[in-house]
N, C-alpha and C positions, 0 to 999 in steps of 0.2 A: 797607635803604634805605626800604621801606615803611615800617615799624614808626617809622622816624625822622621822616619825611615828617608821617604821622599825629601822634606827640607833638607835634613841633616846630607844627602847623596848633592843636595845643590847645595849646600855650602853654609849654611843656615845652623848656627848654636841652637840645637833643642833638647830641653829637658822634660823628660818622661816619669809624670809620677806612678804610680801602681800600689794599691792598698794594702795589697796581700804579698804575702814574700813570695809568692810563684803563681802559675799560669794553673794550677791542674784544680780547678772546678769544675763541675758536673752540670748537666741541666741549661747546655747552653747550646744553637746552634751547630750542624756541622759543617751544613754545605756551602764550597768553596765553587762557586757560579764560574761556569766562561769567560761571562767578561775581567771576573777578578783573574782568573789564570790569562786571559790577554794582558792584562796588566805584569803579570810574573814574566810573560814573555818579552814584553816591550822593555822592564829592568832588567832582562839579560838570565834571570834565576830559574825562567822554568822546567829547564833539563833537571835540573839539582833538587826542585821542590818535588818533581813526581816519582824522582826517586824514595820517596819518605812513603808509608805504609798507608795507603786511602783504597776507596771503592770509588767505580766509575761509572754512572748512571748516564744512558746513553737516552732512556727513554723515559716518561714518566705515565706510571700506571698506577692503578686504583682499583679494589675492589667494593661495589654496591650488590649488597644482599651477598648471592652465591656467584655473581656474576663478576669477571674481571674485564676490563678493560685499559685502552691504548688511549691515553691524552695527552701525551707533546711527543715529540719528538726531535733530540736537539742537531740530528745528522746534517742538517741543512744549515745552521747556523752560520752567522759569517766571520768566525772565529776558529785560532789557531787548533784549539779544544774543542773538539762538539762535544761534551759532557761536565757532568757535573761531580764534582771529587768529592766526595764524605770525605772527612779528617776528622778528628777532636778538635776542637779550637784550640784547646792547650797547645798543641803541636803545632798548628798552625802561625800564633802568636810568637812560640817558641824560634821557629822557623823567621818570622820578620824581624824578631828583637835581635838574632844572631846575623842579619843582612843588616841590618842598622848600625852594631856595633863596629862595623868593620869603618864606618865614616868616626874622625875624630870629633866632630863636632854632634855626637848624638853623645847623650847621656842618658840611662834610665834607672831611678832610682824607684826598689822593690819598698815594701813594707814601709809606703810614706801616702800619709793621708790626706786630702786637702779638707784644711780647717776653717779657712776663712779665705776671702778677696782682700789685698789690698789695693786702696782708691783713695784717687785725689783729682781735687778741681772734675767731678766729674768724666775720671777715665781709670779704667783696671790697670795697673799698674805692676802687678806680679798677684803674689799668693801666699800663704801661711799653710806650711802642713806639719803634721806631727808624724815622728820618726821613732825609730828603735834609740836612736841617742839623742829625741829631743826636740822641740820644735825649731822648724827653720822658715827661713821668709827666702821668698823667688824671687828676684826682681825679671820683670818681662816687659817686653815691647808687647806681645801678644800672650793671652790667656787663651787654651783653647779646651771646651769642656767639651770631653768624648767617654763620660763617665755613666751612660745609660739611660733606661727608662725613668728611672731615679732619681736624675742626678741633682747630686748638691750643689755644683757648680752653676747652674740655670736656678736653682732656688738661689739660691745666696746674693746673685747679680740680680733678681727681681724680674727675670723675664717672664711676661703674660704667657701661660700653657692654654691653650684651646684643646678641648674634649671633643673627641668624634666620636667616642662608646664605642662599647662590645660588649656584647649578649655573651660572651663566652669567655671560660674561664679554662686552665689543663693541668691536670696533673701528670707529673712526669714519675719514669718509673723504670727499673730496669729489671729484665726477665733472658735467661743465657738462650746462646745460641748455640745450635746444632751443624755440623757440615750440611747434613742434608738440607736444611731451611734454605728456602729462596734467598735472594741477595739481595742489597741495593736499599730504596724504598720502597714504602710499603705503606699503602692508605687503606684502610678497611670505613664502609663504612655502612651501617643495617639499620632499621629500625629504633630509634631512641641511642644511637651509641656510633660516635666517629673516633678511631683507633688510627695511631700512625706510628709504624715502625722503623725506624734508622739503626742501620745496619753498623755496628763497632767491632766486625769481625767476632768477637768471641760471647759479645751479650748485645740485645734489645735495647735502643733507645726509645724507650715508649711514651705517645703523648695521648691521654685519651682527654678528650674535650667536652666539658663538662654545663653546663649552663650557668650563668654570670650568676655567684654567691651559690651555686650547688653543692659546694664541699660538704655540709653538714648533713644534705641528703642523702650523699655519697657513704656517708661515716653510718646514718642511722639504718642505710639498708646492709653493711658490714661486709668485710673483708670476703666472707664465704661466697656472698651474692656479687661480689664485684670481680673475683674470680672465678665463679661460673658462666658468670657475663663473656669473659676473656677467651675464656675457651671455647666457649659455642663459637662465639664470630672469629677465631681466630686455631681451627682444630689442630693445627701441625704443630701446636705448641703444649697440646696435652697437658702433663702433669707439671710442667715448668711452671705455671701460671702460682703452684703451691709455694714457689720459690716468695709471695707476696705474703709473709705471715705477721707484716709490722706494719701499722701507717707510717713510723717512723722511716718508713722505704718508698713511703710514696709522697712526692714533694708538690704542694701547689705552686702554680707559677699567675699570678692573677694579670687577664690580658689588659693591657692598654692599646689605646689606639688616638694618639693626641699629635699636635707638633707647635710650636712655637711661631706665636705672632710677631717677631720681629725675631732672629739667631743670634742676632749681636746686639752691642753696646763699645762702646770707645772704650777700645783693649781687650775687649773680650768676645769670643765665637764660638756657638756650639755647633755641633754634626753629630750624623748619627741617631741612636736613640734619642740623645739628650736634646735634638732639635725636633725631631719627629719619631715618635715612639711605635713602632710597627707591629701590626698583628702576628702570629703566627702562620697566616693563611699564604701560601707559596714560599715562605721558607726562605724570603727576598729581604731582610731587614741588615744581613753584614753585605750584602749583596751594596746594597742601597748606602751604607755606613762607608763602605771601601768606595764606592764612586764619590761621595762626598769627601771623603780625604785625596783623591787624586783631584778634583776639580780645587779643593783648597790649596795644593799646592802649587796647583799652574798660576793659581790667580793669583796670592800673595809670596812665592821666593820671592821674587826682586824686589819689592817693597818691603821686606821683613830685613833682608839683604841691605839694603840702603839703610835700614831704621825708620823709613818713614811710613810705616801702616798706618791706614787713615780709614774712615766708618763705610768712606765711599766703596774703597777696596772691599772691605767685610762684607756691606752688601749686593757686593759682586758675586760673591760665592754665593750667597742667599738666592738670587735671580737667578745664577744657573741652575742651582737644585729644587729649586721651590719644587718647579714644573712637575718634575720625575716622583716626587715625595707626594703631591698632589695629586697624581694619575695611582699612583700604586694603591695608598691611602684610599679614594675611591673604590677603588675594586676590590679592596679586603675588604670594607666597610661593606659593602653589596652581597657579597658570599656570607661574609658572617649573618645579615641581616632574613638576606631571602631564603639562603640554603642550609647552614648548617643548622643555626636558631631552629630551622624548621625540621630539620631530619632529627635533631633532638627531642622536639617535642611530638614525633609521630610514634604513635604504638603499632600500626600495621607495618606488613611491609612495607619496604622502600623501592620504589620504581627508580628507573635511569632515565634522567631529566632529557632530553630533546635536544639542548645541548650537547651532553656525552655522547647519544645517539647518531647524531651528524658525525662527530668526531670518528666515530668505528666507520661509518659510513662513506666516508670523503677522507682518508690518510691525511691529504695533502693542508687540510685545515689544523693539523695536529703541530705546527710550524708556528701558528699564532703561540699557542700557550706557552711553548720551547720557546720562543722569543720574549716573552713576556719576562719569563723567569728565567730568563738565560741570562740574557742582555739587560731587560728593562727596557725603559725611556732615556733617551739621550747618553747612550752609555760615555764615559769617561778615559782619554788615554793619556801615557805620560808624556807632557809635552816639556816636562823642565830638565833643562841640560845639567847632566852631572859636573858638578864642580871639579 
């Protein structure tokens, strides 16, 4: 949706497919990063976007055991925003597709599936999807798959996926909110059980994180135990936890953590998930998806534009993003392996790692993580002139 917005603003025919006849799914991402609001800023919209109903998280904290604490802080950032917006993504998307439309050259067509690649002489050439009236064929200069952890579009075109693992699996879950409840996010994390709360103004977005293939453990110790679980390490939410009396209310979400040994092929380009499928861990993956569609647009409008996109171009985008995709990827891959894997499988207490420690200790070291997950690595701005 970004990445279309952007062309379509330079001048660029693009067509937007989307599966589903609308945006409002559940169980997806909320937080809209700094640098993506630098971005709303640099297109002119961010007076307009914060007008729209969001929470503002200025700092990022955490509870181990009984114990709370202060780990980033984004006051210092070197952006318009020092914080981080919770939105629904529905809304969010909602918000881009209606900045897009306003360009004659964006199209997005709802409730249309991709079915197949079309290819010749060795290059993507458009696409096949099925519709509410039917199948149709795209003819494209460029294909660009932004279709998730998932996605068909990197199966279909035969791109090698490389596995990094994760130990850890989350079920998501929602439990209603109180005026009096704290605000914002919310990390819990105790002995055998890490808990994380996102704030939707009136309910709980709840993730609790399970060990890789533990659902069936989850099931055999039951509903009763997995809501007394809730409430001990999360007491402010008392008898709401009963609000859990269906699994059918609590969704797996099974973690990947992979990204792709080559993003393209002649005519075709993935970002995002579907180039590199990210953890849960910092909450950085649209984060990471939205710099990857602003660096695809600086690099190919004018050659999309001209008609002459070429593999050199595609692995342009690839070489800027690797890096940032690499570095992040590392560091989920670490937390999950050394920390969570382990806070999971501990039955005593849980101590405050030495890490955390320094961070109460030294404020001014709480700027690293706020940067990490604020910004990232080599963050991305809009460099393509509106048409």
């Amino acid at each position: 949706m970004m990445l279309g917005w952007l062309l379509a603003r330079a001048g660029v025919t693009v067509v937007v497919l989307e599966k589903h006849g609308d945006f409002l799914r559940d169980f997806r991402g909320d937080t809209i990063h700094p640098s993506t609001l630098e971005v709303l800023h640099e297109l002119g919209v961010l007076d307009e976007f914060l007008k729209r109903p969001h929470r503002e998280i200025r700092e990022i904290a955490g509870r181990v055991g009984r114990e709370t604490l202060m780990l980033g802080d984004f006051s210092h950032l070197p952006t318009r925003c020092k914080f981080i917006a919770l939105m629904p993504q529905w809304d969010f998307l909602n918000f881009v597709a209606s900045q897009a439309r306003a360009h004659a050259t964006f199209h997005l067509l709802m409730e249309a599936e991709v079915t197949g690649l079309r290819e010749s002489d060795g290059c993507i050439r458009g696409l096949v999807a099925a519709t509410a009236d039917g199948t149709i064929e795209v003819e494209a200069d460029l294909v660009v798959g932004a279709d998730g952890r998932h996605s068909d579009v990197r199966a279909r075109a035969g791109l090698v996926v490389e596995d990094l693992g994760a130990p850890i699996d989350v079920l998501w879950m929602r439990i209603s909110r109180e005026l009096t409840d704290p605000e914002g996010l919310i990390g819990n994390l105790d002995a055998g059980i890490v808990f994380v709360m996102i704030d939707r103004d009136d309910y709980w977005q709840c993730a609790l994180v399970i060990p890789k293939g533990g659902i069936d453990a989850v099931h055999a110790r039951g509903l009763p135990a997995l809501r007394e679980r809730l409430r001990s390490l999360v007491p402010f939410l008392g008898d709401r936890v009963e609000e859990l009396d269906d699994w059918n209310e609590i969704r797996l979400l099974t973690v990947v953590v992979d990204r792709l040994r080559t993003w393209h092929k002649p005519g075709l380009l993935c970002i995002g998930d579907a180039a590199h499928a990210m953890s849960p861990v910092g909450g950085v993956g649209i984060n990471l998806a939205i710099q990857d569609a602003v660096a695809a647009a600086n690099i190919l409008s004018a050659p999309l534009a001209s008609g002459r996109v070429s593999d050199v171009d595609l692995a342009r985008v690839q070489r800027r993003r690797e890096l940032p995709t690499r570095v992040i990827q590392r560091g989920q891959v670490a937390i999950q392996n050394q920390f969570l894997k382990n806070a999971l499988a501990r039955q005593e207490e849980v101590t405050v790692p030495l890490a955390m420690r320094l961070l109460q200790r030294f404020p001014v070291l709480r700027r690293i993580p706020a940067r990490i997950v604020g910004v990232g690595v080599r963050p991305e701005h809009v460099r393509v002139p509106s048409a």
